[in-house]
N, C-alpha and C positions, 0 to 999 in steps of 0.2 A: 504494500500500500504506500503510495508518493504523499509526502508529505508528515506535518506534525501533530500529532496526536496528545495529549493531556488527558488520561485516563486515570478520576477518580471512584475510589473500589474499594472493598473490604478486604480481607485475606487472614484467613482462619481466626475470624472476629476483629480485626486489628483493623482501624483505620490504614488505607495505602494509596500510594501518585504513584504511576507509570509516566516515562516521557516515552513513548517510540517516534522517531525521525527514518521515515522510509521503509518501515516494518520492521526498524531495529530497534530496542531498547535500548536507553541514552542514559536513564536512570531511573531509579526506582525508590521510595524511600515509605518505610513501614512503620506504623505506633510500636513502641515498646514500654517498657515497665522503666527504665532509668527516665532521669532529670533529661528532658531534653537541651539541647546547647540554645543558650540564650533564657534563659532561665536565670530569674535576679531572685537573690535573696535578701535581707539584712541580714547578715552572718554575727555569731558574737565570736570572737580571737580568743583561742582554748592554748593550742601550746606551739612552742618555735619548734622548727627542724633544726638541731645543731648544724653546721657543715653546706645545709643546703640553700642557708639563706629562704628559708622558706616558712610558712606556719598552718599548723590544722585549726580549722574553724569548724565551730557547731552553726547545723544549717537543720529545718525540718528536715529533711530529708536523710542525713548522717552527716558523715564529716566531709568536709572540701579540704581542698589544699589551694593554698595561694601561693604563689612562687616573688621570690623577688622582693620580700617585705623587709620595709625599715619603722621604726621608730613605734610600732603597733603593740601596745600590752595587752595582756590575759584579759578577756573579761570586756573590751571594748566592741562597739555594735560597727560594723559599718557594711557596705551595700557592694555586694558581687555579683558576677556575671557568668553563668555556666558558659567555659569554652567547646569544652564534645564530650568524649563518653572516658571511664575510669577503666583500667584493664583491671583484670579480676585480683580481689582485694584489695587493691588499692583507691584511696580517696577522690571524689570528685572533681578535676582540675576548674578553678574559676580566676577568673581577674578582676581587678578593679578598676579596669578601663568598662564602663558599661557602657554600650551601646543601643541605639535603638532603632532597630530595620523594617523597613515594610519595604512594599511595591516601588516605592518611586522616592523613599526619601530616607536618609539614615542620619539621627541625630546623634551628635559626640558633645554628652557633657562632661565639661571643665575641660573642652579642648575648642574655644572659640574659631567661627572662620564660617566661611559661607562659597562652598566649593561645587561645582559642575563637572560631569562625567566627563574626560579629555575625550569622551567617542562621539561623543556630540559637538559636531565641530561647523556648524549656522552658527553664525554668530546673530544674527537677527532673534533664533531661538533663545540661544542663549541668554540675549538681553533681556528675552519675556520670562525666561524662568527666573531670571534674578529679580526682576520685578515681582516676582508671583511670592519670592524670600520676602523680599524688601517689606510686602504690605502685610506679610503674618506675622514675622520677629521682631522682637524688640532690641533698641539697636545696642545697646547694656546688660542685654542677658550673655549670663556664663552657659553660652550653647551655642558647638558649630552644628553646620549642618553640611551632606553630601548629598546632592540630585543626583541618582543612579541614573544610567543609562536607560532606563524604559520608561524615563520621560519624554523622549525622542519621539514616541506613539501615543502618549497618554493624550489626554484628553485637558486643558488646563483648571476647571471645576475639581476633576478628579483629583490631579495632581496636587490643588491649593486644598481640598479638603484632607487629602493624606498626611501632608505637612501640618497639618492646623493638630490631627488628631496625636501624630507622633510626637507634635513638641508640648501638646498638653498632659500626654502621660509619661513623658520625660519630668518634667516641672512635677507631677504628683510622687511621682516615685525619689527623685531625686529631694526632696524636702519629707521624706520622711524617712532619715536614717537612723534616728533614734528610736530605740524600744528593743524588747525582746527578739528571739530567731524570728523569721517569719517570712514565705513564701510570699513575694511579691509582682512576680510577674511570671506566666507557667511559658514557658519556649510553647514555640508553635507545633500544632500538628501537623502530619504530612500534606492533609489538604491546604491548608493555610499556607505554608513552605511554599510547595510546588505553585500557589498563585502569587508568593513571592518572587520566587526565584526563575520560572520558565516563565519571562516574557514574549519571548519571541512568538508570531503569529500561529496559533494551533488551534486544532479543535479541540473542544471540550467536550468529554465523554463521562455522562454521571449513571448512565442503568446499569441494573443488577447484573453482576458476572459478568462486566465487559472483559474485567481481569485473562478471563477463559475466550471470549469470544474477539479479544485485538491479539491475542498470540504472546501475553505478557507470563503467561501460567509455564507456557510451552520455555521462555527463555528464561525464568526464574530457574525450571527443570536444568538448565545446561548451566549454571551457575555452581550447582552442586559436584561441576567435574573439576578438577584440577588442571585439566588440559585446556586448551586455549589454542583450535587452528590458525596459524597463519599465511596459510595459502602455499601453495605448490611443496606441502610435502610436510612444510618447517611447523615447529607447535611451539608452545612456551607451556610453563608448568609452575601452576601459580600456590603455594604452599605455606601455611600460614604456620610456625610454630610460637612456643613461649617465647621463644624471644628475640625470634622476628617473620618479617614475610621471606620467603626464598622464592625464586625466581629463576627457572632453569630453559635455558635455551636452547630447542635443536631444531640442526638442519631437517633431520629425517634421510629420505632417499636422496634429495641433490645432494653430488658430489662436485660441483661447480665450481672453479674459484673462487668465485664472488656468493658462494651459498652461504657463509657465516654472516657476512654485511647484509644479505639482503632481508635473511632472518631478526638478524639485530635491528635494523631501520623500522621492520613491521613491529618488532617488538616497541620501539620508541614511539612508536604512532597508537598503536592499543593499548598499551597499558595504563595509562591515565582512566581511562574508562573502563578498565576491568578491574582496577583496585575501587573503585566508585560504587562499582556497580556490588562488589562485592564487600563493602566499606571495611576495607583492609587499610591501616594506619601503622604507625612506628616506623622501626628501622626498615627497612628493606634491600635485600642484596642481590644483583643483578649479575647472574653465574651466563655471560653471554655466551655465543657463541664463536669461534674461532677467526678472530679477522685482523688484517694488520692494524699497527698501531695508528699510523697515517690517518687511516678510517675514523680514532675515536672521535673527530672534531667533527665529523659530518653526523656520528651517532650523537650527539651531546648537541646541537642546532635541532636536531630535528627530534629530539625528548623535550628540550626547552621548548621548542613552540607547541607540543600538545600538551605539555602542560599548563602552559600560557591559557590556554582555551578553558581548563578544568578549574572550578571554584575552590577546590579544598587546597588550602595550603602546602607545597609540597618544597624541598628546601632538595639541590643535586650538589650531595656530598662531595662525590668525588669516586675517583678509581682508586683502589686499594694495590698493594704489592702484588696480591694474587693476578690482580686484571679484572676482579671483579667490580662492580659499578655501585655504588651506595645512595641512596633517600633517605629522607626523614619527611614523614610525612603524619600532618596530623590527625589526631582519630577522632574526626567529625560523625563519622559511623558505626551504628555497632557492624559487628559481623553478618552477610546475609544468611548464613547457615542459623542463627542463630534465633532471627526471624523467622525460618520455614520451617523449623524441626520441631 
C-alpha cells in the first residue's frame, strides 16, 4: 500500500500507534506498566550517589535517579522530568531540565529565548509565527519557547491555541514545587505521542483490528526474529544481552569483493529503524562485516545521516581495536519483546 498510514489500535489490551510508510512499518509504540518519558514529578532528594555525582529521589512511583546534582540536600522537594525507561533494577533516570512538548510547540522553563524550527526556512512564515509568540508571551516571563517543524502545515488558530495551552501548564506546574512527592504530569500515551510526533501527511486509521487488517500484527511477528534481511544474501543479527545490544554482520553467499561494504552500508541504513522498532537502547557493538579500512568513512557518513533522520538520541562512539563499531544510544523504549509476550 503507497503511502502513510497512522494506525491507532489496541494490542492485547494495551493502548498502540502503528506508523506504516509504503506497507512498511516505521514505528510502533505500545502502553506499558512503567513511568512513561516525560512524566514530571515533585520528587523529594532521599540520598547522594558517592563517586557518581548523582542522587536517589523518592517519586510516587519508586525511586528516580538524577545525575549531575550539586548543592541538593536530603529531604528537599523539587520538580523532574522522566527521560525513558530504567533497565531492570535499576532506578528511574529523570532530569531537571523539564520540558514541555506537544504538536507544534515545546516550552523550556528557566531556559528563556523564542526559537523557530531551522527547517522552516519562508521567512514571510517565519515572521507570522513569531508574531503568533509575540501576542501569547509575556515579554518577562522565565520561558523559552521552540516552534517545531509541523508548524510549517499547521493551521495558525491551531498552532496559537497549542502555544497558549503548553505555556499555561508550564506556568501551573512550574509554580508548584513545593509540597510532598506527587505525580504531576502523566507522559503521554501512544495515541497522544504518535499525534505528536508523526506529523507528516497520513491517514488516520481508528477501527477495531486495523492492527490485523494494515499488516502491523504480521510485522510485529518478524520482530521476534533476530535476523534482519539485507538483501542479496547479506543479514544482520540483532541480539540484545545484559549488557549490551550485539550486532552481527554477514555476507551470506556473496563472495564478492565489495560483499563486506555492501553489507555494512545496508546495515548503516537499517538499523536506526530496527533498534526503534525494536526499542533496543545502551551500548551497542557493531561486529561488521569484513571490508577495508578506507571504506570506514563512507560507513560512518552514511550511519550519520540515518541516524540524523531517527528521533531517539543516539551518540557514534567510535571503532574499537577489534574493528568493531560502538553506540550509545538512549533507552527511550522498553523492549518490543517485552510488549508482545
Amino acid at each position: 500500500m503507497k503511502g502513510s498510514q497512522i494506525i491507532l489500535d489496541h494490542l492485547n489490551g494495551r493502548e498502540a500507534a502503528a506508523l506504516m510508510v509504503d506497507g512498511r512499518l516505521e514505528d510502533v509504540l505500545i502502553e506499558n506498566d512503567a513511568p512513561n518519558p516525560g512524566t514530571i514529578y515533585r520528587a523529594i532528594a532521599d540520598r547522594p550517589v558517592k563517586g557518581q555525582g548523582g542522587m536517589f529521589l523518592k517519586s510516587p512511583d519508586g525511586m528516580v535517579f538524577l545525575r549531575q546534582v550539586k548543592g541538593l540536600a536530603p529531604g528537599q522537594p523539587l520538580l523532574v522530568q522522566v527521560t525513558g525507561y530504567a533497565e531492570d533494577g535499576k532506578a528511574i533516570p529523570v532530569t531537571q531540565k523539564v520540558l514541555f512538548k506537544s504538536r507544534y510547540a515545546i516550552v523550556t522553563p528557566g531556559a528563556p529565548g523564542r526559537n523557530i524550527s531551522r527547517s522552516i526556512k519562508d521567512d514571510d512564515l517565519r515572521d507570522m509565527l513569531l508574531g503568533i509568540v509575540n501576542e501569547v508571551m509575556d515579554d518577562d516571563e522565565d520561558m523559552g519557547l521552540i516552534l517545531r517543524s509541523s508548524c510549517a502545515t499547521g493551521e495558525v488558530g491551531e498552532i496559537a491555541e497549542d502555544i497558549d495551552a503548553m505555556l499555561s501548564l508550564a506556568r501551573q506546574v512550574m509554580a508548584d514545587a513545593e509540597g510532598p512527592a506527587e505525580l504531576l504530569v502523566e507522559g503521554d500515551t501512544p495515541h497522544t505521542e504518535a499525534w505528536r510526533e508523526w506529523t507528516d501527511t497520513a491517514e488516520i486509521v481508528t477501527r477495531e483490528d486495523s492492527f490485523d487488517t494494515h499488516g502491523v500484527l504480521d510485522a510485529l511477528e518478524d520482530l521476534k526474529s533476530i535476523r534482519v534481511p539485507l538483501g542479496s544474501g547479506a543479514s544482520m543479527f540483532i541480539e540484545p544481552t545484559r549488557a549490551l545490544v550485539a550486532v552481527d554482520v554477514n555476507t551470506g553467499g556473496d563472495t564478492s569483493p565489495a560483499a563486506g561494504l555492501k553489507a555494512n552500508m545496508a546495515t548503516a541504513r537499517s538499523l536506526p529503524r530496527q533498534l526503534r522498532l525494536r526499542g533496543l537502547g545502551g551500548q551497542i557493538t557493531l561486529d561488521l562485516a569484513p571490508m577495508p579500512k578506507k571504506d570506514r568513512r563512507a560507513f560512518e557518513s552514511t550511519l550519520r545521516t540515518s541516524l540524523r533522520a531517527d528521533q531517539i538520541d543516539t551518540t557514534m562512539v567510535g571503532w574499537t581495536p577489534l574493528g568493531h563499531y560502538e553506540l550509545q544510544r538512549k533507552r527511550s523504549r522498553l523492549p518490543i519483546l517485552d510488549a508482545l509476550s
